[in-house]
Every structure is written in structure tokens, then in C-alpha cells.
N, C-alpha and C positions, 0 to 999 in steps of 0.2 A: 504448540505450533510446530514443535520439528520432530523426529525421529529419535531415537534414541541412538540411533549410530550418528549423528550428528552432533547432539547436545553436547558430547564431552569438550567440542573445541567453538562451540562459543564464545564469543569475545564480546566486551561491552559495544566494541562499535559492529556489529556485525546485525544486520536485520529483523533478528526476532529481539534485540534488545531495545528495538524502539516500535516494532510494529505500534502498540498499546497509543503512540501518539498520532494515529488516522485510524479514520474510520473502522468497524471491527468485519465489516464487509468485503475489504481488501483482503484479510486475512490468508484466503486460501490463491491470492496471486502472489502476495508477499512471500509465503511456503514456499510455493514453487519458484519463483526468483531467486530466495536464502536457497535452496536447493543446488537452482542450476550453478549459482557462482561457488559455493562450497565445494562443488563437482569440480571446477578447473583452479580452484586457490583456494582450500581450506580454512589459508589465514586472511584473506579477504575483510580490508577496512573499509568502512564507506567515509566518504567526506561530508559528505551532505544527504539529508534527507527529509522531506518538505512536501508538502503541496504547491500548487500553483495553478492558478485557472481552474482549479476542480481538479486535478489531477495528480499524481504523483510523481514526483520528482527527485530522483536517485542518483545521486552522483559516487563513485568509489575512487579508493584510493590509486596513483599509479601504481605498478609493481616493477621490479628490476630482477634481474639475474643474479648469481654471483658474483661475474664480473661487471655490474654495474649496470650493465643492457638495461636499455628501456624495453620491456615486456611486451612486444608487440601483441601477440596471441591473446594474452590476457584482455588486453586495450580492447578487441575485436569481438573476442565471446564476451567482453562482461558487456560492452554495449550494445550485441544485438539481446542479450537479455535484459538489459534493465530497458530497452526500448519495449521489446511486446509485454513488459508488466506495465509499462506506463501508459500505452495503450491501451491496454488493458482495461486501466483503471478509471478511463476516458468514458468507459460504457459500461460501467460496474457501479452498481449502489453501493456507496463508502456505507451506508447505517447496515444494508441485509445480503448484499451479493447478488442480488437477482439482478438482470438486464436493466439499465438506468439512461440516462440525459444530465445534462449541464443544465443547471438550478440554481437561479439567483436568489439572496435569501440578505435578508439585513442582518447585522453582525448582531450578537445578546449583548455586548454590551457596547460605547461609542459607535461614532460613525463609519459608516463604510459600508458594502458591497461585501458579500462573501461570495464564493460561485464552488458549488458541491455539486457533484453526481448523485442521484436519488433516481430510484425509480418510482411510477406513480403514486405506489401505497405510501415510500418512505416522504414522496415531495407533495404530501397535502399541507404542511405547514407542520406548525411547532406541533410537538405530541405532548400530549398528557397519559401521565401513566398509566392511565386505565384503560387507553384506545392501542396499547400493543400486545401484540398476540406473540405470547412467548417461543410457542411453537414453531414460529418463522424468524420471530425476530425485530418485526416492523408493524405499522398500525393495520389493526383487523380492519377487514372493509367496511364501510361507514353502514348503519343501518336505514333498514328501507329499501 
């Protein structure tokens, strides 16, 4: 997922160390998110990272100065970029990347509501592994 002028300073809480828990479709906004924040704070934690209503939800750590300053700058660029990946992700297929919609889906297992971004190939319903097309990613179009 990242460059190799990047990987050396990977941290467990830092974004490619959880991408793996959302969809593998976000991947190339998640990239570019770990990117732009490793561009202004290196050492950049996240506190939180999560879905919600379909979409991704990123929260990071504050950051401080030396003398103790709250980090204004930081506060500013890290949240207009975790805002346009979360955006993002509002109209991105979490299963293949392609252009999607909010899809309401019952959970596999108990009760409840799930609500995932899918575009039409990924939101025909559950896949069986025969009906996806490796080459993209998500289910081949239905025959006939």
C-alpha cells in the first residue's frame, strides 16, 4: 500500500496498519490520506478508525510543539484531508473502487442494519465465489 520512502516510519497506529479492517476498495483513498498526513507529521497517530453509515471515519491524534503548543496547522491540514478521504469513501465501492451508493444489507450474522457503499456489480447481493471476476475484483455481470 505505501512507497517505500515511506514504509521505514510506519507505526502500528498509523493507516496502512489497519487499512486490512475496511473494505479493500478504499485502498487507493486510504494511500493517498496515509500519504498526505505523513507529508505534514511523519509520526502521525490515529485515535480512531471505523466506519459509520457506509463510510469512513478517521479520527488522529492531537499533536503539540515543543513547548507544549497545541498544533494548530497540524489540526487544519490533517482535517481537510481526512474530510475529502471520507468523502470519498461516501461514493467509492468499499468491495472494488469503482463509483458506488449507500446499500443497506442485513448483518451475516445477529440482528441489525449494515449500510456499505457498493456499486451496482458489488450491491447485487451476497457473492458466491464463482460469480467474481478476478480481473476487477467484484461480481461478473449476470448472464443473459
Amino acid at each position: 500500500m505505501t512507497s517505500d520512502s515511506i514504509a521505514d516510519t510506519i507505526r502500528d497506529g498509523q493507516i496502512p496498519a489497519r487499512a486490512d479492517s475496511v473494505g479493500p476498495g478504499w485502498g487507493a483513498l486510504l494511500d493517498e490520506l496515509h500519504r498526505r498526513l505523513h507529508a505534514i507529521a511523519p509520526t502521525y497517530q490515529l485515535d480512531g478508525f471505523d466506519t459509520q453509515f457506509g463510510g469512513l471515519r478517521v479520527f488522529v491524534a492531537d499533536r503539540f510543539d515543543a513547548d507544549g503548543e497545541f498544533d494548530g496547522y497540524w489540526a487544519d491540514a490533517a482535517a481537510e484531508a481526512i474530510a475529502a478521504a471520507e468523502a470519498a469513501s461516501r461514493r467509492t465501492c468499499a468491495s472494488c473502487g469503482e463509483p458506488g451508493r449507500l446499500r443497506f444489507r442485513g448483518r451475516d450474522r445477529g440482528p441489525g442494519l449494515l449500510l456499505v457503499v457498493l456499486c451496482d456489480a458489488c450491491g447485487l447481493g451476497p457473492l458466491r465465489h464463482e460469480e467474481v471476476d478476478p480481473a476487477r475484483g467484484h461480481r461478473s455481470p449476470l448472464p443473459g
